[in-house]
MARPAMAR-921207 format. One record per residue (C-alpha): x, y, z. Coordinates in steps of 0.05 Angstrom, whole numbers, plus 5000, padded with zeros to 4 digits. Layout:
<pts>
XYZ
...
</pts>
This chain:
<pts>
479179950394
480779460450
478379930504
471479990459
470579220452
472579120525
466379680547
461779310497
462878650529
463278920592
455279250577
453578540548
455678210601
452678640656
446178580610
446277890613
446477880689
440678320702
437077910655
437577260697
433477530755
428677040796
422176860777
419176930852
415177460835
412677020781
411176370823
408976890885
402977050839
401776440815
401676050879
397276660912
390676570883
391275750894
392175830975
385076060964
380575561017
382275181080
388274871101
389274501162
390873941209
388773431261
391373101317
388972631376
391073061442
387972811521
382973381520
379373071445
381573201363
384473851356
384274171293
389174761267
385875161200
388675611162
383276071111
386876351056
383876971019
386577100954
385877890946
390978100887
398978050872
402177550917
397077750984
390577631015
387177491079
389577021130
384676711195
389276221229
384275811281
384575271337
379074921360
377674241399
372373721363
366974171345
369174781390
372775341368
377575611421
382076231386
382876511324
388677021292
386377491241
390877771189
394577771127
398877331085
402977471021
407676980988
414777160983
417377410920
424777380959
425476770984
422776070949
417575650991
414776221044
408576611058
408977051100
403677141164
402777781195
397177751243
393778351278
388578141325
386777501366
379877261388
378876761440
373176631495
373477291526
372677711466
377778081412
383778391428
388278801384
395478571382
401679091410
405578801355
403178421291
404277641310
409077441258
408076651226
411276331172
408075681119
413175381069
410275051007
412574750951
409874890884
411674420833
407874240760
402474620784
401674250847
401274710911
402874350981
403874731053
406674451121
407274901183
413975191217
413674511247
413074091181
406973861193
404273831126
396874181113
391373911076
386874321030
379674251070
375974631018
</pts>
């Protein structure tokens, strides 16, 4: 009998655990579709206002498309394109894989995928991003 009640609590207890999993995969798809838009920054540098964007393409799940650009007051001088997904491991990252880069001289395709990260913070509904360098990003549009 105390062997059976020990297995039984054992089961309930191992039940119990499994049952207390994360919710990333949960906020990953929530937070996904609200990247959706531009994100970006500005700063005063010697050559003029440079601007970083991100474009965020919600697709499906947790993923989408990313375009990561750089450009100097109203000139665009390189661009990453690629894709994003929100990570339903960790709490606060998306995850930016990018495949080819575009600058003056044309498009190249990368050796290896340039790898990026953006943490955010999701709170009450309330989506905010700042870069690896915790710069924060504003939503452009």
């Amino acid at each position: 009998m105390k062997k059976t009640i020990s297995l039984l609590l054992a089961l309930v207890l191992c039940l119990s655990l499994c049952a207390c999993g994360s919710n990333y995969q949960k906020q990953a798809e929530e937070v996904a579709p609200k990247l959706d838009g531009k994100w970006g920054r500005s700063w005063t540098a010697p050559v003029g206002t440079m601007y970083q964007v991100y474009i965020f393409e919600f697709e499906d799940g947790n993923s989408g498309t990313a375009v990561l650009y750089n450009q100097v007051d109203d000139t665009p001088t390189s661009a990453w394109n690629g894709t994003f997904s929100v990570s339903t491991k960790k709490d606060g990252i998306i995850d930016l894989s990018f495949h080819t880069f575009v600058d003056n001289s044309g498009t190249d395709e990368l050796d290896e995928p340039k790898e990026m990260v953006v943490h955010y913070t999701y709170k009450d509904g309330n989506l905010s991003l700042t870069d690896d360098d915790e710069n924060t990003l504003i939503l452009l549009g």
